[in-house]
C-alpha positions in Angstrom: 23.8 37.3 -75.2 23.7 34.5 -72.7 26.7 33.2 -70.9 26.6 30.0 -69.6 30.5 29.7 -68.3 33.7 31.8 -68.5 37.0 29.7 -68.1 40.8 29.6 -68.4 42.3 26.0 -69.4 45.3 25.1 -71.2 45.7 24.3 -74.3 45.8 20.4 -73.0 42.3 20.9 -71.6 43.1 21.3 -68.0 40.8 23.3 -66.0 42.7 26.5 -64.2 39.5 28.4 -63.6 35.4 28.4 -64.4 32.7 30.2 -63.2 29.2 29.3 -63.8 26.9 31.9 -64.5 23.8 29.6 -65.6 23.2 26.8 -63.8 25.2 23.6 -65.4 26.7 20.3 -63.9 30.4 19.7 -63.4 30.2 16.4 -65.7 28.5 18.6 -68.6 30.8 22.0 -68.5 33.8 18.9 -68.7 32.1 17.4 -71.4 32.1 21.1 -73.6 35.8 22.3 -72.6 37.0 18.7 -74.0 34.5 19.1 -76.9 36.4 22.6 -77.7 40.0 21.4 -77.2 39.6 18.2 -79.9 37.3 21.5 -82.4 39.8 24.1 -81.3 42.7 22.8 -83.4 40.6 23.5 -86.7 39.7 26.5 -86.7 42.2 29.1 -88.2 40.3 32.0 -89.2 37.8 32.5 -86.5 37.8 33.3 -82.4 34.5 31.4 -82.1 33.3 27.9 -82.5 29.9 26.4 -82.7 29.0 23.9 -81.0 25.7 21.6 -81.2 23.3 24.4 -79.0 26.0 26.3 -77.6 29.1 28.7 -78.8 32.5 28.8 -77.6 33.9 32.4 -78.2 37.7 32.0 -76.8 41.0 34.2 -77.0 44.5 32.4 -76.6 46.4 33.6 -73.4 50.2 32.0 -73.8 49.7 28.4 -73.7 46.0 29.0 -72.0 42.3 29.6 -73.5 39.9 32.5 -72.2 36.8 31.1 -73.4 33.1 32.0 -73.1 30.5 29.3 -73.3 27.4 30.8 -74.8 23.7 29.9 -76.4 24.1 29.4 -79.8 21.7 32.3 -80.8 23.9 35.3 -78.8 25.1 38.3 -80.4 28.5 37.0 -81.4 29.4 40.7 -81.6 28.1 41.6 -77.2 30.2 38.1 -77.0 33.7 39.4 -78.5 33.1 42.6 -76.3 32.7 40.6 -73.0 35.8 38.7 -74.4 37.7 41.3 -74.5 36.6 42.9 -71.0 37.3 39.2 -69.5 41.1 39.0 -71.3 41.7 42.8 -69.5 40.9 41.5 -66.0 43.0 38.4 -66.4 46.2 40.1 -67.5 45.5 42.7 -64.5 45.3 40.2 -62.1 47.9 37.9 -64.0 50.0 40.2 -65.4 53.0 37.5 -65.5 50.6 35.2 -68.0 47.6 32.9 -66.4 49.3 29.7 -65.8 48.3 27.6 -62.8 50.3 29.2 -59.7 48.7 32.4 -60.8 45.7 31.7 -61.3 45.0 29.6 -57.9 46.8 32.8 -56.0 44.3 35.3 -57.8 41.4 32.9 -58.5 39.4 34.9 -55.5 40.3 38.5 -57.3 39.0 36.6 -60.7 36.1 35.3 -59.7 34.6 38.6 -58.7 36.0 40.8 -61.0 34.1 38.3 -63.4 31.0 38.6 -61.2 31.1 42.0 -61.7 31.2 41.8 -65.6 28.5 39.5 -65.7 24.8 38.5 -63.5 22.8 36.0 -64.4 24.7 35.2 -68.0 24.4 38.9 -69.2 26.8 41.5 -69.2 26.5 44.3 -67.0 27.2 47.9 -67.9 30.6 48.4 -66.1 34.1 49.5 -66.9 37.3 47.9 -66.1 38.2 50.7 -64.2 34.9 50.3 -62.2 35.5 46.6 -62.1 38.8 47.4 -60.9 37.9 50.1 -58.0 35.7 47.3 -56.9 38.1 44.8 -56.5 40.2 46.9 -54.3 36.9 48.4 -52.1 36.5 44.4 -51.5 40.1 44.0 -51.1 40.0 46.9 -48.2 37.0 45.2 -46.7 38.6 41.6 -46.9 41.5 43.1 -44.6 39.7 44.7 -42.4 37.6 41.1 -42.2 41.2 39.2 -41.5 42.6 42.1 -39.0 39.3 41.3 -37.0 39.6 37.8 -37.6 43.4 38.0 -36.2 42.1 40.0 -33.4 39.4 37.4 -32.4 42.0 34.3 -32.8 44.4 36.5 -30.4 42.1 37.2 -27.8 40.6 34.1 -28.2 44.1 32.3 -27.2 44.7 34.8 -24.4 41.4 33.0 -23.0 42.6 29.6 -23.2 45.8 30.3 -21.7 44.0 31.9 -19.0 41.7 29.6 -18.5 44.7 26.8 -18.4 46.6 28.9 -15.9 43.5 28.7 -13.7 43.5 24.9 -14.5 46.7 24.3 -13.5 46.7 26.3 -10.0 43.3 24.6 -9.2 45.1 20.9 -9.5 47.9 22.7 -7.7 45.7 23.2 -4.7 43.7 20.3 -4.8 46.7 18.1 -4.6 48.2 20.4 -1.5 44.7 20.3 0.3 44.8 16.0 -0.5 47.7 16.0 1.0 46.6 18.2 4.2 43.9 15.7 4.4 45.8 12.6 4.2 48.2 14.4 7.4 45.1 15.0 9.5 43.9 11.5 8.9 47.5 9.8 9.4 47.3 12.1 12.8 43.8 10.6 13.8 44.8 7.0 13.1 47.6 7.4 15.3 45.6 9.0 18.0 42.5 6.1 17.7 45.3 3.3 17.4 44.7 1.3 21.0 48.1 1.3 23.8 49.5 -1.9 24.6 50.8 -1.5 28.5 53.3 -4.1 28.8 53.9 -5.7 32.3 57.4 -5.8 33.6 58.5 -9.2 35.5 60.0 -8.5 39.0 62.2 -11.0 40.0 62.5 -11.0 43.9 66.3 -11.2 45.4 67.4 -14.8 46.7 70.8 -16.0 47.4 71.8 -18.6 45.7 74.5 -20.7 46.5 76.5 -23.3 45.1 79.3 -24.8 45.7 80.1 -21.9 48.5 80.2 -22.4 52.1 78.9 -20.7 55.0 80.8 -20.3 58.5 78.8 -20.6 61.2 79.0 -19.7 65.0 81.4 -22.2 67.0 83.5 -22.2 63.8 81.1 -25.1 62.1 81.1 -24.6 58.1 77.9 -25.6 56.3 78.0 -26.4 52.2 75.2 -26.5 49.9 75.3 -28.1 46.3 72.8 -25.8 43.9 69.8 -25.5 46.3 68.9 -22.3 47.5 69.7 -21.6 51.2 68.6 -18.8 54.3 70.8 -16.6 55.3 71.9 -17.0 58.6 
């Protein structure tokens, strides 16, 4: 057998899930699922259709397809069995039915439990048990991958606030030491900035007398009107 694609759609044709196993454009995997939807009606009696070149071998889930696109000339008997393994895995990881919260939250755990059933379009020689103890070995490593992923994203914030810590006491003291600067050069300016001596006017003493009189010797009187006068 050759498998081209394993999907889950509803039963309007909406794509939940498909993995490629053969090599096959998005526009032409499309074209088949809404080739099997308008066939799928049809068909009563059988799990398969035929299809031009290809084969759609399908199980209903709820309101969903499981469906296998395969060549045409595939053991339609290898096809029912990989079926059947496929239909396990989905109701292990979806035990609730596959509808479209499910499937996204365990489309990782689906796509390689389907890996593991089948390489290269054939089936490999595994149980769902071994499929299974897989899934949980890659689940074990997948934590181990986030706790060291965690681990790098914590120390890797502890850096940055250090480094911003650093940051901030560096602007701290360059703005103290701008200001030290600015004081030193205030102080200079101040000692550079030329004196101005200013002169002081001395007025020398005169008597000035107006409208006074002065007694003289012999009992004479002398007036003066605003001029200025000798002492005698």
């Amino acid at each position: 057998m050759v498998v081209i694609s394993a999907s889950l759609i509803t039963k309007q044709g909406k794509i939940l899930l498909a993995r490629q196993f053969l090599e096959i454009t998005r526009s032409s995997l499309e074209g088949l699922l809404s080739a099997f939807i308008k066939q799928v009606d049809t068909i009563r009696q059988h799990t398969y259709i035929n299809h031009e070149n290809t084969r759609f071998v399908f199980q209903p889930i709820n309101d969903n397809y499981l469906i296998l696109i395969t060549s045409k000339d595939s053991n339609i008997i290898e096809d029912l069995e990989i079926l059947k393994l496929l239909y396990k895995i989905v109701q292990h990881f979806c035990p609730f039915g596959p509808d479209g919260t499910n499937v996204l939250k365990n489309s990782f755990e689906l796509v390689l439990a389907f890996d593991d059933a089948i390489s290269l379009g054939y089936r490999e020689n595994i149980t769902l048990s071994q499929i299974l103890t897989n899934a949980e070995m890659e689940s074990a490593e997948e934590a181990i991958f986030k706790e060291k992923q965690k681990a790098k994203m914590k120390e890797a914030k502890k850096y940055a606030k250090k480094r911003q810590n650093e940051l901030n006491k560096k602007r701290v003291m360059e703005k103290k030491m701008n200001k030290e600067i600015h004081d030193v050069e205030e102080v200079q300016r101040e000692i550079l900035r030329p004196v101005v001596i200013k002169k002081e006017i001395v007025v020398e003493n005169t008597t000035l007398v107006t409208e006074s009189s002065v007694k003289l010797k012999g009992g004479m009187m002398l007036f003066s009107r605003g001029k200025r006068g000798m002492d005698f």
